[in-house]
C-alpha positions in Angstrom: 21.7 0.0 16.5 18.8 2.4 17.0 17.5 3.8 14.0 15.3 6.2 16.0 15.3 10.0 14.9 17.0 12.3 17.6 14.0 14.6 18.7 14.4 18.2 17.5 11.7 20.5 18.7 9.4 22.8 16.1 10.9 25.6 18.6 14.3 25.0 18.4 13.6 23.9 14.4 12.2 27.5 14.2 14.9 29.0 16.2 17.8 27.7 13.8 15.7 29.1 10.8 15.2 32.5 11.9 18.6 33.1 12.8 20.2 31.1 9.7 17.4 33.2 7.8 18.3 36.4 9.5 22.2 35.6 8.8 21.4 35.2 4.9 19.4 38.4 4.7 22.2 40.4 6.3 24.7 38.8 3.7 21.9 39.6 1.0 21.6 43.1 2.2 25.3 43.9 2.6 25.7 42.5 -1.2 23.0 44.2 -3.1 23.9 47.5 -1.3 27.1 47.3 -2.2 26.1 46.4 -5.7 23.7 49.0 -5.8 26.2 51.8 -5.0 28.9 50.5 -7.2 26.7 51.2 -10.1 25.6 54.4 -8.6 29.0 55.3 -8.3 29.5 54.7 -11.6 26.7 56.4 -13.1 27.3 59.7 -11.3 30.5 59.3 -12.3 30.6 58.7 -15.6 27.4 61.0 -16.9 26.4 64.7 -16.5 24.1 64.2 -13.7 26.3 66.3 -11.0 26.9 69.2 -13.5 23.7 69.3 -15.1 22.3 69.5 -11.5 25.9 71.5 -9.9 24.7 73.7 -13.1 22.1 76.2 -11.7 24.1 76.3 -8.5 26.7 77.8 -10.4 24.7 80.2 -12.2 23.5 81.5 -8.8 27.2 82.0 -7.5 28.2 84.0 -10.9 25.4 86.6 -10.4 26.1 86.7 -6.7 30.0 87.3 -7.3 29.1 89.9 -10.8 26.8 91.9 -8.3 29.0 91.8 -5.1 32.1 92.1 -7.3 33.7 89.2 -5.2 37.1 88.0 -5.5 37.8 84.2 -5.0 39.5 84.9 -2.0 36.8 87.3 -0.3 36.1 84.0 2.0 33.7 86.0 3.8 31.2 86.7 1.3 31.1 83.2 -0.4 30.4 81.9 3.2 27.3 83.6 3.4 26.3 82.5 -0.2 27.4 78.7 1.0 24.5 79.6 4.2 22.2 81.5 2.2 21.9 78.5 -0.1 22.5 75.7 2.1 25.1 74.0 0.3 27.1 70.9 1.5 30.4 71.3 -0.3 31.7 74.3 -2.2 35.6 75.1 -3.5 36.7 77.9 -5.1 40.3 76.8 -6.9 42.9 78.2 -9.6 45.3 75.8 -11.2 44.7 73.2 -8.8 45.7 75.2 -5.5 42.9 75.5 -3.2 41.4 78.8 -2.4 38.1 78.9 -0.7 36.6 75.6 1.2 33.2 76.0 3.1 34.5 73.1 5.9 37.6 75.8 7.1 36.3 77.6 9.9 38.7 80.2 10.4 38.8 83.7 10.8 41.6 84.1 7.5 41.5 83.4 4.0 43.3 80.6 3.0 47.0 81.1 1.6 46.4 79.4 -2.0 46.7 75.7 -0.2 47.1 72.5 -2.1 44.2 70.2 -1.3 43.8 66.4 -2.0 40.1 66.9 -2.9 40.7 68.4 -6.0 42.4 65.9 -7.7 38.9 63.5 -6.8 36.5 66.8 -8.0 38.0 68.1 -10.8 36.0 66.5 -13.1 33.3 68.6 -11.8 34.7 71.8 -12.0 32.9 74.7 -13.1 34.2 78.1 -14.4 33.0 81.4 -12.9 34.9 84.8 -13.4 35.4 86.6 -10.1 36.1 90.0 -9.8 40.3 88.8 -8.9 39.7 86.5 -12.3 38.5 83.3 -13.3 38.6 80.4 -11.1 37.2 76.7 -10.6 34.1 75.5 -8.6 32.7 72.5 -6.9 29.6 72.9 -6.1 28.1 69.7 -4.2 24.8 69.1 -2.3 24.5 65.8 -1.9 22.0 65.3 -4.8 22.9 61.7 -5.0 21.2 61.1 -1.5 18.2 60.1 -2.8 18.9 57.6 -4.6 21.1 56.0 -2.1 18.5 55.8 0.2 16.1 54.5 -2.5 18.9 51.6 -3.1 19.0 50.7 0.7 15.7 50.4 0.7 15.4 48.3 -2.5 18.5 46.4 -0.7 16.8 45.7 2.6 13.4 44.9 1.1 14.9 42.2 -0.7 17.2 41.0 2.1 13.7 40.7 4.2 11.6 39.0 1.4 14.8 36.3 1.2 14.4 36.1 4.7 10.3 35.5 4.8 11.2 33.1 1.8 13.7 30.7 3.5 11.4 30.6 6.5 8.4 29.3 4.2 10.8 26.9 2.4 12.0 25.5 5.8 8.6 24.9 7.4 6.5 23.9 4.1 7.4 20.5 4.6 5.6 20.8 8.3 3.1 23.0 7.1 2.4 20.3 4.5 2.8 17.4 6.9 -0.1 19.3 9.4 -2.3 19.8 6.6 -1.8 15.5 5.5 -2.5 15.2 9.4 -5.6 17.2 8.8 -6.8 15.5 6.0 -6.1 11.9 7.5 -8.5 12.9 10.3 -11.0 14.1 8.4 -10.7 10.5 7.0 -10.2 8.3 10.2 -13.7 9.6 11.5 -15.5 6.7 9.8 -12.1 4.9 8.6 -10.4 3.9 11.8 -7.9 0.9 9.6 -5.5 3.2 8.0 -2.6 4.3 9.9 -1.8 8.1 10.8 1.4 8.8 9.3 4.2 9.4 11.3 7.0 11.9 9.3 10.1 13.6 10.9 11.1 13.9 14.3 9.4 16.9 16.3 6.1 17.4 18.1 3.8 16.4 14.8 5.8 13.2 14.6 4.7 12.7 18.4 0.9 13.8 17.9 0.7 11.6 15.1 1.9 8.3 17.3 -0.3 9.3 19.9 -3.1 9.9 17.1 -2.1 6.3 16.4 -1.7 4.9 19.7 -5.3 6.5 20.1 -6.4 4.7 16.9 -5.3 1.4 18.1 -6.6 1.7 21.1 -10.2 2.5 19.7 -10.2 -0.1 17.2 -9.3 -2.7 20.5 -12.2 -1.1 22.3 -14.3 -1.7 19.3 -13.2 -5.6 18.5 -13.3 -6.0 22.9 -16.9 -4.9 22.3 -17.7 -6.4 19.2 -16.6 -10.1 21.1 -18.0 -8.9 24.6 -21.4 -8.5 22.4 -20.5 -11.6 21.0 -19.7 -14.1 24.4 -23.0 -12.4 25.6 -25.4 -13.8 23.0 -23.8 -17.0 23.4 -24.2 -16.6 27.1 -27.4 -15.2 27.0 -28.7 -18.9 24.6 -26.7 -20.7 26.5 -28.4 -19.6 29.7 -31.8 -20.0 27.9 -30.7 -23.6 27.2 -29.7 -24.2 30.6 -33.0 -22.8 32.4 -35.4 -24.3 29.9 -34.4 -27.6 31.3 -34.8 -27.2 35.2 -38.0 -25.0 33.9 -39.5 -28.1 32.0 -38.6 -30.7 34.8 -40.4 -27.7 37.2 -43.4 -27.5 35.0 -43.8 -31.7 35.0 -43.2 -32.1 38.6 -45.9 -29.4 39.5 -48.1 -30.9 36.6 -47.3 -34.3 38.6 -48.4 -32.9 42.0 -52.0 -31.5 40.9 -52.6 -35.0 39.8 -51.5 -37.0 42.8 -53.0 -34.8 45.2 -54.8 -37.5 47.7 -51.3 -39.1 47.6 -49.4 -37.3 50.3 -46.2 -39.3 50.2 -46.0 -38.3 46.1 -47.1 -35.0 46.9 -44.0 -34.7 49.4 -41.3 -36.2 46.9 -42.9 -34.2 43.7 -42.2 -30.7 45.7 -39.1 -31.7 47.2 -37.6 -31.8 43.5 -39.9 -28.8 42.2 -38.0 -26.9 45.3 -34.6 -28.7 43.5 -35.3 -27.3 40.3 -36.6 -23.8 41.7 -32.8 -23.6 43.3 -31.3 -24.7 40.0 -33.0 -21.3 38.4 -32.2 -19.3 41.1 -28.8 -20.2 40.8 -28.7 -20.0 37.4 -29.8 -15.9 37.5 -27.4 -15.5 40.0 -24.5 -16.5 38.3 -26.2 -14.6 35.3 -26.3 -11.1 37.9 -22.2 -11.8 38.8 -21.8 -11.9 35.3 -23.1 -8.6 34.2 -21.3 -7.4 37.7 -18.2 -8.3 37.1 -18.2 -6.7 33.6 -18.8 -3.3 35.2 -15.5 -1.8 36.1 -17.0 0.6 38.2 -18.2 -1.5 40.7 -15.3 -2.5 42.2 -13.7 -0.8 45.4 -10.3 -2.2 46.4 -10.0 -1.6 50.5 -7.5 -0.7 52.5 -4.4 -3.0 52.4 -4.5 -5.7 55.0 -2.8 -9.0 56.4 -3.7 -11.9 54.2 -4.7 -13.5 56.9 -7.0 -10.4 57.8 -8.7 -10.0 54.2 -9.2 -13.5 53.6 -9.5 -15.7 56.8 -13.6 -14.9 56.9 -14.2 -16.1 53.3 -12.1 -19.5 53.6 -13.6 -20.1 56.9 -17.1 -20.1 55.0 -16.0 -21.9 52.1 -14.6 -24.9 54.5 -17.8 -24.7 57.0 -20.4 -25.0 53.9 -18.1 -27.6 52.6 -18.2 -29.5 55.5 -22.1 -29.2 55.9 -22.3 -30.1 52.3 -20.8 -33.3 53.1 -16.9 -32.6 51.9 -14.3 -33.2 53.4 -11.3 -30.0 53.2 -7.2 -30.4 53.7 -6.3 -27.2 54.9 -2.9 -28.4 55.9 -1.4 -26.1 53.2 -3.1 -23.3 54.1 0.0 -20.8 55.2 -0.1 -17.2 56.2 2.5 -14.5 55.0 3.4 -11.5 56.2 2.3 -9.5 53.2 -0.6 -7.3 52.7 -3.5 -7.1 49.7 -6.2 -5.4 49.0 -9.3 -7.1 48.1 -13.6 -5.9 47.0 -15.2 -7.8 50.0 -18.8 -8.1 47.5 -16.5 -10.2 45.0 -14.6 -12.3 47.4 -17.8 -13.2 48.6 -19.1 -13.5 45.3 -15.8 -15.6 44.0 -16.5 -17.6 47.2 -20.0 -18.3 46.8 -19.0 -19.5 42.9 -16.2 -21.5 43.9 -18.7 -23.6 46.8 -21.7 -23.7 44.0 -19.8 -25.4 42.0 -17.8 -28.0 44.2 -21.0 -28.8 45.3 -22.0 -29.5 41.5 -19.0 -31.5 40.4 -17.1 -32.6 43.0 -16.5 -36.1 44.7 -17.2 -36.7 47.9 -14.8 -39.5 48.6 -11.4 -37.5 47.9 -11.1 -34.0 50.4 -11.4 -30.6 48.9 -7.4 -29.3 49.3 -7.2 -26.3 50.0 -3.6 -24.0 50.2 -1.8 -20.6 49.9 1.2 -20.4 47.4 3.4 -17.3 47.2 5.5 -15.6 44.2 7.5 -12.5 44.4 4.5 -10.3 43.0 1.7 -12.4 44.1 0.3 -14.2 46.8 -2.0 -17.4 45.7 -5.0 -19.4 47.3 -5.2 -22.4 45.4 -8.7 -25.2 45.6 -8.2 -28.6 44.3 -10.7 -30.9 43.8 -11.5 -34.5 41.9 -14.5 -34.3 39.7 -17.1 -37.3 40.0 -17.4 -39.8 37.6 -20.9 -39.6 36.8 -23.2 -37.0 37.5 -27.0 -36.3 36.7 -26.4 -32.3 36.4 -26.4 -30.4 33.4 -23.5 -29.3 31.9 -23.6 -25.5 32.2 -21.9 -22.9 30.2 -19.0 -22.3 32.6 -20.3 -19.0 33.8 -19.4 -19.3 37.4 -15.8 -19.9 36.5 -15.8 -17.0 33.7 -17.4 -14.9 36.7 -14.3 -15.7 39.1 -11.6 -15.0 36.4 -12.9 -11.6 35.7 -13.6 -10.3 39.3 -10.2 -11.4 39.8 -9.2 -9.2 37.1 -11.1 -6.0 38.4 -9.5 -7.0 41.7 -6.1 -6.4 39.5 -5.3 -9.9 40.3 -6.0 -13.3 38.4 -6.9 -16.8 37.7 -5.0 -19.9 36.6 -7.3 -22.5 36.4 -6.2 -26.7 35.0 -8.7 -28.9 34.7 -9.0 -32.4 33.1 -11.8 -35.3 33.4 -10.2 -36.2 36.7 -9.7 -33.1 38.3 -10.4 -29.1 38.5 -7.4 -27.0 40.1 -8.1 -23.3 40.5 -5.2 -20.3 42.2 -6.8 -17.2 43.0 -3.5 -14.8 42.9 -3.7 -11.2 45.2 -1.2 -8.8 43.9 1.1 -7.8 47.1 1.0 -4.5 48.5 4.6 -2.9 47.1 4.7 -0.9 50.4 5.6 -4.3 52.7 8.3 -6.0 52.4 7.8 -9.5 51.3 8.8 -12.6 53.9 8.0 -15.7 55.0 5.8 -16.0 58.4 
């Protein structure tokens, strides 16, 4: 079972909580403003707010009517008051039956109408004596508006605030979990051990694995050159170890010559080893050079993918000729060409080459051939050298450079190097990735 998270983007994450955010701010608003005019309601209901404000409306009409000696049906007249003072809703009614209403638009007075309004406004009803008699008014101009828009916006400002505040609650956690990413930073800069955390299942979770991944990765560069610093000291005495002694022999055998200088035949023998030992140093810094080569990634250029029989005939050809002069004998009988391609750094064959004579010519036994043969796998192609190792020999025991050199130019050739060896025998395959653009069959 795979106890992986399912991936949710921070977009889609914020998506979800601005809409379910949005949704629960309507739902707030509609609530409190509802709530907020329910208790309006009630208040202007229930206390003398409308009179005490209906009051010097009503005042106004009753020294309008006293002065114009209006009658409660004289519609014309209490229109122009209604205009004049820009009122929303005014009645004039007697017992309940509907006299005057500022919404009728007609050209008539109205014929004592029953109206359903007054059994809603009566509460509000004001006395004021016409000049036909007494009669009721409802005087109205919206002086609760106000306050209703003051409630709405009461309502929505709260509704919006409930909305801000569901957004910060659903990203604190992230907001907290950047700021813990921030801080472990700050700390990884000179502590590279502890491990970023990784918490949730969005782009921060990613950035923290790849902050990890990146971690790891530095800390393997850092122990790769911690032990790359260390193989090289013990190259570095190792080669001072190997070149003191061909230096000391070279020093004695010079010392040796200066002495025996009438002595032509001594003479003769003394340089012919001083020139030994000379090659033994020269050899020696060479293998030192392919070392420090090989280690630098940028020197190798793969060429153009070619036949195996193209990109390595000229280097095998040498390796058996200089075998041969060296007094070896080489089976090549299992030497076989496919038709595949590779890609090879010609400067590091011939480096891997040189190597690979130098140090047959060190170690191996003359009386058993040099084998030499191709093997093939489904991703690589293989030369493999065989050789038995002399019983006895009167070189010094290096530090294994040459081979170390071939393994890693192998490895910037993005191929490799099995090597067996034993105190009978050394066995080396050089494999050559094959070019994935050729198919792969036997010649």
């Amino acid at each position: 079972m795979d106890n992986k998270k399912k991936f949710i983007s921070l977009k889609t994450k914020l998506t979800i909580s601005f809409f379910t955010g949005m949704l629960i701010s309507v739902i707030s608003f509609f609530i409190l403003f509802f709530l907020f005019k329910l208790l309006l309601d009630d208040y202007f209901f229930n206390s003398t707010f409308v009179m005490d404000q209906e009051k010097k409306y009503v005042d106004s009409l009753q020294a309008y009517v006293t002065a114009g000696n209006v009658a409660a049906t004289d519609f014309l007249a209490l229109r122009r008051w209604t205009k004049q003072n820009d009122v929303t809703i005014f009645s004039v009614s007697r017992e309940r039956v509907l006299l005057f209403d500022n919404s009728y638009t007609g050209n008539a007075p109205l014929s004592e109408t029953d109206a359903i309004q007054l059994h809603k406004t009566w509460k509000f009803f004001c006395e004021v004596i016409f000049a036909d008699g007494p009669a009721d008014v409802y005087i109205h101009k919206n002086y609760q508006k106000n306050f209703y828009l003051i409630a709405t916006a009461i309502a929505a400002g709260i509704s919006a605030f409930f909305w801000v505040l569901f957004l910060t609650f659903s990203f604190s956690k992230r907001i907290k979990y950047v700021q813990q990413l921030q801080q472990e930073v700050a700390v990884h800069q000179t502590d590279l051990e502890n491990v970023f955390t990784e918490n949730g299942n969005d782009e921060l979770t990613n950035l923290a694995g790849a902050l990890n991944h990146m971690r790891e990765a530095l800390l393997k560069s850092k122990r790769d050159e911690m032990l790359r610093k260390k193989e090289q000291e013990t190259l570095v005495l190792g080669m001072a170890h190997d070149l003191r002694t061909p230096l000391t022999g070279l020093m004695g055998y010079l010392e040796l010559g200066k002495r025996c200088q009438g002595d032509q035949s001594k003479m003769d023998a003394y340089m012919d080893k001083t020139i030994g030992k000379t090659n033994q140093i020269r050899e020696l810094s060479d293998k030192l050079f392919d070392h420090f080569l090989s280690n630098d990634e940028k020197t190798c250029v793969l060429e153009a993918p070619a036949a195996t029989d193209y990109a390595l005939g000229d280097f095998l050809s040498e390796l058996c000729s200089q075998l041969e002069v060296s007094g070896f004998q080489v089976d090549s009988n299992g030497l076989k060409w496919f038709d595949i391609k590779i890609r090879i750094d010609s400067d590091f064959m011939g480096r891997i080459i040189n190597n690979l004579i130098s140090n047959i010519e060190k170690y191996a036994d003359k009386n058993h051939p040099v084998t030499l043969s191709s093997l093939l796998s489904k991703d690589y192609f293989g030369i493999q050298l065989g050789n038995r190792i002399r019983e006895s020999s009167d070189e010094v025991q290096g530090t294994r450079i040459g081979v170390q050199n071939v393994e890693k130019m192998m490895e910037q050739m993005c191929g490799r190097s099995d090597i067996e060896r034993n105190q009978s025998s050394f066995l080396i395959i050089l494999w050559f990735p094959i070019w994935l653009d050729n198919l792969v069959k036997n010649s």
